[in-house]
N, C-alpha and C positions, 0 to 999 in steps of 0.2 A: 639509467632509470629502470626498475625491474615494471614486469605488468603492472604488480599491487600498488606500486607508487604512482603509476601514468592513470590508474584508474579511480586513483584519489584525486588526483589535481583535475581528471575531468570532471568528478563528481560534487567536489568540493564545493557550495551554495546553491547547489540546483535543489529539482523536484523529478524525483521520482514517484510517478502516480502507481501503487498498486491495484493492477489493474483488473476489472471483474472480468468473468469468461460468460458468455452468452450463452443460454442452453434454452431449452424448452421445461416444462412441468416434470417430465419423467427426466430429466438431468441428463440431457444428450443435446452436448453442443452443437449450437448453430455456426458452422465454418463461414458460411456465407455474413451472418451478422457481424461474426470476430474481425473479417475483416476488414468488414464497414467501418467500425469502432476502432480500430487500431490504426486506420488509418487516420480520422478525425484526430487520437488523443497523439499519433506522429506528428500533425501537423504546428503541434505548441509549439513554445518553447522549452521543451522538458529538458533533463540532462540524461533521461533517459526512463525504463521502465521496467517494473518488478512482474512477472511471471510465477504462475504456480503459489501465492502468497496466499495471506488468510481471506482475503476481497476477492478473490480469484477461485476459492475452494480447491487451493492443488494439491490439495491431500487426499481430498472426494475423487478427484477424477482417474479415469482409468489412464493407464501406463499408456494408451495408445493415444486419449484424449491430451493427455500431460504435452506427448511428444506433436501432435498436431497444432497445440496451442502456442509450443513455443514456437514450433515452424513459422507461423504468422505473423507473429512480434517479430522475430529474428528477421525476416523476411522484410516487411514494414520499417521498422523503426535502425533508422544509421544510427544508434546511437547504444551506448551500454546497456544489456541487459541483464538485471539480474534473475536466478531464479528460489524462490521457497525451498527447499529439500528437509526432509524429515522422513516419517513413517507412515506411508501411503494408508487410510483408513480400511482399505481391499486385505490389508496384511493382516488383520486379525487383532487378537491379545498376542504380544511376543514380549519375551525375555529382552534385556536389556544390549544383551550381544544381538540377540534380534531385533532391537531398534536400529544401533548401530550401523548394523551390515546395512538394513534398509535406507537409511539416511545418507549412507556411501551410495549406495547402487545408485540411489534418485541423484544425487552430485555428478558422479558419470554419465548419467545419461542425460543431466543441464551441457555437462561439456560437449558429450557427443551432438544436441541440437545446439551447438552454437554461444549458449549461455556466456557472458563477457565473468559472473561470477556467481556466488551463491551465499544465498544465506539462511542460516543453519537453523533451524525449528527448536528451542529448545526441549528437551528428553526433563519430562516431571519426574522420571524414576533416578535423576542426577542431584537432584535437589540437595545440597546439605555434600557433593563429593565433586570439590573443586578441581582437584587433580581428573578426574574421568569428563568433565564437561573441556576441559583444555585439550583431552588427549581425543576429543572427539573432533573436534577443529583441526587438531591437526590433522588428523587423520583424511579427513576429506577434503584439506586442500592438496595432501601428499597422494592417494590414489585421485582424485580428481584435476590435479594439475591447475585449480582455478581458484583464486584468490576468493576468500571467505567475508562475509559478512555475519556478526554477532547478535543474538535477537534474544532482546530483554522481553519476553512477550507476559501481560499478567495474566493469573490462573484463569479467570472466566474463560478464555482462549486457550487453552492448555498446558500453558506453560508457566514458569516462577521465577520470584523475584532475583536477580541473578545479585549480589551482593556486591558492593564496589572493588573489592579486592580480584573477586571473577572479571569483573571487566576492564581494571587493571592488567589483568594476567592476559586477557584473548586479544588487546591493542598490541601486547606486547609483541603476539605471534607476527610470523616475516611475513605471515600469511595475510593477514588481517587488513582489511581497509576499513573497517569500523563498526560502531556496534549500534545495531537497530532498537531506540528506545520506545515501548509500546505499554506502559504501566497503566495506562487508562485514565484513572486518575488517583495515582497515589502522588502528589505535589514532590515529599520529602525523599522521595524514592528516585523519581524522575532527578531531582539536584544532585544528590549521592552520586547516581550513576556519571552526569552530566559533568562532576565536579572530577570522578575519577579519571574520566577519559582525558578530561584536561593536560597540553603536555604531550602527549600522544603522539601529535602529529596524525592521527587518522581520522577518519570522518567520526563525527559526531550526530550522529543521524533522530531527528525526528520521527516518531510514529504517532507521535498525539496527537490524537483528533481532537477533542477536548482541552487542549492543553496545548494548542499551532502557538498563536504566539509567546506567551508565558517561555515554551521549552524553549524556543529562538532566543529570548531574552536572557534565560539560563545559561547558555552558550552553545547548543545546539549548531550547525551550519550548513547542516544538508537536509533534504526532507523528502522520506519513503512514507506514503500513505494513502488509507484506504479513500480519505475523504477527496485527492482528486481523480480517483476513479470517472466520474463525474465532473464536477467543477474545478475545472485545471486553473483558470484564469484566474477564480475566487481565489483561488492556495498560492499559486504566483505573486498574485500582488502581497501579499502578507510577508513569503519570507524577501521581494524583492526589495520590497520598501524601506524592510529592518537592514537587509546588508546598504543599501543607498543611504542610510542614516536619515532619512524622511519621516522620523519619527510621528509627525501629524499624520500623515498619510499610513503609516504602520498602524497607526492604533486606531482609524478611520475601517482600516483594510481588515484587521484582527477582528473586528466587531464585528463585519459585515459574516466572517467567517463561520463566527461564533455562533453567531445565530441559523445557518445550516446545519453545524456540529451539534445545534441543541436539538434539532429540528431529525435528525441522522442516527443519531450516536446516543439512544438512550436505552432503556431497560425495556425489552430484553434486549441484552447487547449484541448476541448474536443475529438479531435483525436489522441488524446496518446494513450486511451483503443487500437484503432485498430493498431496503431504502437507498440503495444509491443506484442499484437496478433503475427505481422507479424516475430517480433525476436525471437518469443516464436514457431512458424513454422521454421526458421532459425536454431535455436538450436536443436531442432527436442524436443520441448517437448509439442508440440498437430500438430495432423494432420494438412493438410490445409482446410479440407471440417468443422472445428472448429472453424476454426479461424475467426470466422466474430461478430463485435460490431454493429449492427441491431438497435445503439439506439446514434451511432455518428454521425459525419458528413461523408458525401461522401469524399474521399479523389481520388486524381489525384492517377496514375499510377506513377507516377516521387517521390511520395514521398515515395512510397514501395521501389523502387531503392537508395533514398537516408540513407533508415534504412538500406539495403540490405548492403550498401558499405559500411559506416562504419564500419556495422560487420566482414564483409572479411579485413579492413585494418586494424582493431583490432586482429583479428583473426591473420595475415601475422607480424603483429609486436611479439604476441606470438611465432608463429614461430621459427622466426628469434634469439630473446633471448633465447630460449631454444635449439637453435644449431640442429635444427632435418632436415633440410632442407624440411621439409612436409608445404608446402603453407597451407591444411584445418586439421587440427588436434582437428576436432570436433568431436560429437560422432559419432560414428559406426554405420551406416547403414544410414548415410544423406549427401548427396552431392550439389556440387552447380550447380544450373540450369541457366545458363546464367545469365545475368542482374537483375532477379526477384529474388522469396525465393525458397530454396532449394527441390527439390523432394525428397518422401521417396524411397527408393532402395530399 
């Protein structure tokens, strides 16, 4: 059995939480909170954990932050990691060889921290030239030595729609363990891709937040995402349900989901990073003086309240079916602070 196949059979119906990076207002990671946090989201049941992703900002961070962060995860979590690799945003405008090169070097240096794999940022300047998006995968798992992952990412996020004949062609590499679905919400896009990989043999990976159970019902079978950054247990039960065939409980567990993802995952899209920031202060697994995305949008005060209350009425419907009459039965030593996110005690 080669790596790329032993790395599919571990990964095959798990959760991979893309995981955010702790920093302060001026974007200078807190090591101390990172590994607060990576220790907490180690302690799931995950099948492992993504590094350097779009939730993570590991395109913003610097080459020295990149390498610290993985150190952490690496360090923390026994289990597969994978990492982000693309065009560091420090690299400027570059030419298309100059993405390239930089999307290699950032693969090398996942291997050199450790990285179990990687996965590849798509290049918008590839749009429309199927042959150079193939030759770029190979490329980086042949100087990187580490088995590739595929990433359908849509434009709001930088990247395009990869055509099903692309994601045909990048399963097919020796390389490949499967291709990262992240359409947002194009429904017929999401099946295309989902229907192509079909057959394959390699993972079939999840990224919709908006879309968790739908893509699983499509035929999805593994799940890399930003949304359990945050709420690992919520994303658990959804796709664990659907492989149990518990279908009552699947679509119990999808609802409950849904309603985070609405609550998360809306316009502007790029302020998800700091909405999961804020559930991730909620849950108490990074301080508040951590929890700032320095490279999103500004967000109103009404939108931290609306992450805030979801969580308490998710939280209160726990509760309630477990019969304990305790309104917050979250962890120990975080309480709720009025209308906003939680103080530590």
């Amino acid at each position: 059995m080669t790596a790329t196949e032993d790395l599919v059979r571990r990964l095959r119906g798990t959760v991979l939480p893309a995981v955010a990076t702790p920093m302060d207002a001026a974007g200078v990671v807190d090591t101390a909170a990172l590994r607060g946090y990576a220790e907490r989201i180690a302690a799931e049941p995950i099948g492992g954990v993504a590094v350097w992703a779009h939730t993570g900002r590991g395109l913003y961070l610097s080459e020295e932050d990149r390498r610290r962060v993985l150190a952490v995860w690496r360090e923390t979590v026994g289990r597969p990691v994978v990492a982000g690799v693309g065009v560091p945003r420090g690299a400027g405008v570059v030419d298309l060889a100059g993405a390239v090169d930089a999307t290699v070097a950032m693969a090398v240096a996942a291997a050199e921290g450790g990285a179990d794999a990687v996965m590849v940022y798509p290049l918008a300047q590839l749009d429309g030239d199927d042959d150079a998006a193939v030759e770029l995968h190979e490329r980086v798992a042949a100087v990187s030595g580490l088995p590739v992952v595929g990433f359908f990412l849509h434009g709001e996020a930088g990247g395009y729609p990869y055509p099903p004949r692309l994601v045909e062609r990048l399963l097919a590499l020796p390389s490949a363990v499967g291709v990262k679905l992240a359409t947002l919400d194009r429904a017929m896009a999401c099946q295309d891709a989902v229907r192509a990989a079909g057959g394959s043999g390699r993972l079939v990976v999840t990224g919709e937040d908006r879309m968790f159970g739908p893509s699983l019902m499509w035929g999805a079978d593994t799940a890399l995402v930003g949304i359990a950054a945050a709420r690992v247990p919520l994303t658990l039960a959804v796709l664990d349900s659907w492989r149990a065939g518990e279908h009552g409980r699947f679509v119990r567990a999808s609802a409950r989901l849904d309603r985070f993802a609405e609550a998360t995952f809306l316009a502007p899209i790029e302020g998800y990073v700091q909405r999961m920031l804020w559930a991730a202060v909620w849950e108490g697994l990074i301080p508040e003086e951590a929890a700032h995305d320095p490279y999103g949008p500004d967000l109103p005060a009404a939108e931290r309240r609306a992450v805030v209350a979801c969580l308490e009425a998710l939280a209160e419907e726990d509760d309630r079916a477990a019969g304990t009459g305790v309104v917050d039965a979250r962890e120990p030593g975080v309480h709720r602070d009025g209308d906003d996110a939680p103080a530590l005690a």
